[in-house]
N, C-alpha and C positions, 0 to 999 in steps of 0.2 A: 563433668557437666558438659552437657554441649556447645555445640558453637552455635550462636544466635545466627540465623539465615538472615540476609539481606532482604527488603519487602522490598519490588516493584510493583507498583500498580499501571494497568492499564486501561487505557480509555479504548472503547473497540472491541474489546478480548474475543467477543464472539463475531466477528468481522472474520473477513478471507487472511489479511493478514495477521491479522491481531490472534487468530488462534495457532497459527504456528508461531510467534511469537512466547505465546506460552507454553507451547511446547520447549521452545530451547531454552528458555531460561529455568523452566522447572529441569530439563536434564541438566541444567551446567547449575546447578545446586542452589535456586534464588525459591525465597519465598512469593508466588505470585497472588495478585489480590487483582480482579479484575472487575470493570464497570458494564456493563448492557443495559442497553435503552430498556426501559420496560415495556416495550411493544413487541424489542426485538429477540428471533427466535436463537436459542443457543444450540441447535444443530450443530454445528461447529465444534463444538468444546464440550459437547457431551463424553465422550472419550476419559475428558478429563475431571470428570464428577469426584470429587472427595479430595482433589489435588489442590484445587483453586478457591480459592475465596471470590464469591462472584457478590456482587452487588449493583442494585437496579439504580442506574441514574441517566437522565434526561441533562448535559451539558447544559441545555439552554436555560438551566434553572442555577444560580449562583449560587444562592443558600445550601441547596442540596450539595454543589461540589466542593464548598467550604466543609459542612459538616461529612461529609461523607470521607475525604483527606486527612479531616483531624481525626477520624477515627482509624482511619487504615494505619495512619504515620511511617508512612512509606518513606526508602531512601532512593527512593529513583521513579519518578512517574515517565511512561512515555506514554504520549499523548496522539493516539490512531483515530480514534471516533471523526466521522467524516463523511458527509455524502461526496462518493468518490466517482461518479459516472459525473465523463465530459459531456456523451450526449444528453441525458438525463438532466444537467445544470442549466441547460437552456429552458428546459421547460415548466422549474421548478427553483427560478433566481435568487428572488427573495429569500427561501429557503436555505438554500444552500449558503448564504453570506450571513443569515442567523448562525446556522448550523457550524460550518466552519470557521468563520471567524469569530462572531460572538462567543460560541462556544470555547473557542480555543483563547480569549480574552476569560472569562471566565475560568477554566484552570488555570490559570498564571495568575489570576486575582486570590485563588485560593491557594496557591502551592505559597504563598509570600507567607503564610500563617503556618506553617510546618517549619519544622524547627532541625531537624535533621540533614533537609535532600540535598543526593550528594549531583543530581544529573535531573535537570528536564529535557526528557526528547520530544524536540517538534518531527512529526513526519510530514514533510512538504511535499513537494512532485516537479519533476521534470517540464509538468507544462506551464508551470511557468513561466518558462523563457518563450512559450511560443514563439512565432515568424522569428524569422532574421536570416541575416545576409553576412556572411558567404552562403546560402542553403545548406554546404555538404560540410561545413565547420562542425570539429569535435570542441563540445562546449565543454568549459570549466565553472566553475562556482563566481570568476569573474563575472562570467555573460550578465550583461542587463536583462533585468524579467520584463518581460510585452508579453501577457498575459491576452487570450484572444478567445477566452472562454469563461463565464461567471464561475466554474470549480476552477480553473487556473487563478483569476482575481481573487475568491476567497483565499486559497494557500497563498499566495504573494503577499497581502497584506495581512495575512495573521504573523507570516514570516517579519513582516515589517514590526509587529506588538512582542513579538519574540526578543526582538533585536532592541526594543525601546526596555521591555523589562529586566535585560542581560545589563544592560549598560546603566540604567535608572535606578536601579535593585539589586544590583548583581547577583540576580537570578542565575544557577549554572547551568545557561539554556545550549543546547547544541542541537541543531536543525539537520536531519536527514533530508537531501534530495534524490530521493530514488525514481530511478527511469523505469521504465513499461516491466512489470514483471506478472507471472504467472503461474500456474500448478492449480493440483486439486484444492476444490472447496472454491473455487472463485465463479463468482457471479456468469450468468452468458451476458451481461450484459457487454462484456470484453468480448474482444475477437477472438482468441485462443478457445476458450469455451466455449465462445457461439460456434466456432466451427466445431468441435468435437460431438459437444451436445447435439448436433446437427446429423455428423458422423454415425453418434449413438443411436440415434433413433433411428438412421435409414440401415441402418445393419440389422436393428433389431425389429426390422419390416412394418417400422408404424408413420412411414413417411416415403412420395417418392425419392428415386436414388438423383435426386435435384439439390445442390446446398444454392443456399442465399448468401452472397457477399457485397460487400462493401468495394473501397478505395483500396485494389492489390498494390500499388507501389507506392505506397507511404513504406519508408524505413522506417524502424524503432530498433532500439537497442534494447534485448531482452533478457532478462535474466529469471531465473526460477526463485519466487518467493520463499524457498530456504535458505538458501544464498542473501538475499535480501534481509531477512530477519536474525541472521546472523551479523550482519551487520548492525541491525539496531543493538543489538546485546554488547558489541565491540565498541558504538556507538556511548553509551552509558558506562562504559569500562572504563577509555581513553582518551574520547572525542575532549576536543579542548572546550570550555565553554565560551560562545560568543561565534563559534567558527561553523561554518555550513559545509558538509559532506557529501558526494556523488556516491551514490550507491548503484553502479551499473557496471557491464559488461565488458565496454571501449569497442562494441563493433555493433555496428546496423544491417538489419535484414530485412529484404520486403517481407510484406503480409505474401505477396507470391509465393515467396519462396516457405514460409510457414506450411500456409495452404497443401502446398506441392508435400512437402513430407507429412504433412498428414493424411493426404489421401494413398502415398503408400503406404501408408501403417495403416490402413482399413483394407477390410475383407470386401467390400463391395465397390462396383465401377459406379463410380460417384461422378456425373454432371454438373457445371458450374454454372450459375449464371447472376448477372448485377444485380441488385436490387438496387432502385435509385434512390427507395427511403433510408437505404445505409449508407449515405454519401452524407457528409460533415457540407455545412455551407462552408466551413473556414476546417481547413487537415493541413495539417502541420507535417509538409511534404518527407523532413527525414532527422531522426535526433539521435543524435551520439554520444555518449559524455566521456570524459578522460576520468578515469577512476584512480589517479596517481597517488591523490591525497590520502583517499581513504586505506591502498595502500602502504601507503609508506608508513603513515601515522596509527592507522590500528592492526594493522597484518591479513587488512580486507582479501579475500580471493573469492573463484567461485570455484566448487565445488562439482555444478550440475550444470553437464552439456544440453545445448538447445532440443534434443531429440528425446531426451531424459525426460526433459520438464513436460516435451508435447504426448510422450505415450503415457506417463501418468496421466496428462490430463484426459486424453484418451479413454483410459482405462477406466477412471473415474465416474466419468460419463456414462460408458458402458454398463458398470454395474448400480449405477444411479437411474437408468432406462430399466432394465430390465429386473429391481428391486420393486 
C-alpha cells in the first residue's frame, strides 16, 4: 500500500512565488492543494494542470477559508496570498490592510479548526524593518520593524496576529522574512522585470533603445526566488514554531549595478534615463540581512548566482515579447 503524501496547502499558488513554490514541493514528494482568488489569472501554474488541486478563494471571506481548510485537511498550510507591490500599497491602503492582514487573521482563524497541522508558514517581508540607523547595518530578526509603507504595515502587523495565535493557541506558526528576490514569472511591477521587460521590448524593436528607471543606489540584498522557495519548504520541514527566519543572501547590491549587467546581456545599446515618477517619496536607502539562522537551523543556502537569476529573467521576458 502506499505511503500517504503529506497535504500542503497554499494561499497565492498562482502568484510569482507561490507557483514555484509548488513546484518544489510537488518534486520533493508533498501533496499540493492550492487557493486562487477567483478573479485571479492561473498563467503561472498552468504547467502544473492535473498536479495540484486548485481551489477559488477570496481570503477576505472567513467562511469560505474555514470551509474550504476543512476540506483540504492539510498538514502544512503556507500562507502567500498578498498584495505585494510597495508602490502600489500607497495607492490602494485600505485594501492592502484588508487584504493582508485581515486576510491573513482570517487563515489563522480557520487553521485553529484542523485538527492535524503540523507548520503554519507566515511569509513576511524585509520591509518591515524600514528606515534605521546605522543605514549600512546587516539586519537580524532582532531589528525592530519601522514600517514606512501601508504593505510594510500590513505584514508587520499580521506578523504581530501570528505571534498572538503561536502563543495564545499554540498554533505552530513559523514566520518567513524574505529580502528582495526575483526570477521568471514575476510582476514588472519590480525592478528586475521592469528593466528586462523593458530590455525585451527594445530588442524586439517595439520600443526606442531608451529604458526608464528609477532610484540606481538603493541596495537590496537579492536572491533568486528558487532559493527563496526552497526555503519556505525547509521552512515547514524544521523551522521552530514561534521563531522568525531571514530568507536572504547576506550581501547588498545597487539597482546600478543590476542595471549595468543587464544591459551587457542585451544585444542592443540601451540608453538610460530617470524617470522621476519612479522615485519612492520614502526608499529605503540599503537592506542586508544575516541569513545565519536560517542557516544553521534548516541547511538554508543559495543555489543561484545573481547573473543566473537576471538572464532567466531576461530571457523570460524576451520570449514573453515576442510570444
Amino acid at each position: 500500500m502506499p505511503i500517504k503524501k503529506a497535504t500542503v496547502f497554499i494561499t497565492g499558488i498562482a502568484g510569482f512565488a507561490g507557483s514555484y513554490l509548488a513546484e518544489e514541493l510537488l518534486a520533493t514528494g508533498y501533496r499540493v492543494v492550492g487557493a486562487v482568488h477567483p478573479k485571479e489569472s492561473t498563467a503561472n501554474i498552468a504547467g502544473l494542470r492535473g498536479e495540484v488541486d486548485i481551489v477559488r478563494l477570496d481570503i477576505q471571506n472567513p467562511s469560505r477559508c474555514r470551509q474550504v481548510l476543512l476540506k483540504a485537511k492539510p498538514d502544512y498550510v503556507c500562507h502567500l496570498a498578498a498584495i505585494a507591490s510597495v508602490w502600489r500599497s500607497f495607492e490602494m491602503e485600505r485594501t492592502v490592510y484588508r487584504v493582508n492582514f485581515e486576510g491573513t487573521l482570517n487563515m489563522l482563524e480557520a487553521t485553529l479548526e484542523t485538527d492535524r497541522l503540523r507548520r503554519f508558514l507566515f511569509v513576511s517581508s524585509a520591509d518591515c524593518y524600514g528606515v534605521f540607523t546605522p543605514r549600512n547595518k546587516t539586519l537580524t530578526e532582532e531589528q525592530p520593524l519601522n514600517p514606512v509603507s501601508p504593505y510594510a504595515l500590513s505584514k508587520a502587523v499580521a506578523e504581530q496576529a501570528c505571534r498572538y495565535y503561536a502563543q495564545h493557541y499554540r498554533l505552530p506558526i513559523v514566520t518567513a522574512r524574505p529580502f528582495a528576490h526575483s526570477g521568471p514569472r514575476q510582476s514588472a511591477d519590480f525592478v528586475i522585470p521592469s528593466f528586462t521587460r523593458q530590455i525585451a521590448t527594445i530588442e524586439a524593436g517595439r520600443s526606442h533603445p531608451v529604458m526608464a528607471v528609477g532610484n540606481l543606489t538603493a541596495k537590496r540584498d537579492l536572491s533568486d526566488v528558487r532559493d527563496i522557495v526552497r526555503g519556505y519548504r525547509l521552512l515547514i520541514e524544521k523551522g521552530r514554531p514561534g521563531r522568525v527566519y531571514q530568507l536572504c543572501s547576506g550581501r547588498a547590491v545597487t539597482i546600478q549595478t543590476v542595471l549595468n549587467s543587464l544591459l551587457r546581456l542585451s544585444s542592443r545599446n540601451i540608453k538610460v534615463r530617470v524617470d522621476r515618477s519612479r522615485l519612492r517619496k520614502i526608499d529605503i536607502p540599503i537592506q542586508r540581512g544575516d541569513n545565519s539562522r536560517a542557516v544553521q537551523e534548516l541547511g538554508y543556502h543559495a543555489r543561484y548566482k545573481l547573473r543566473t537569476t537576471l538572464k532567466d529573467t531576461l530571457d523570460f521576458w524576451r520570449k514573453k515579447t515576442n510570444s
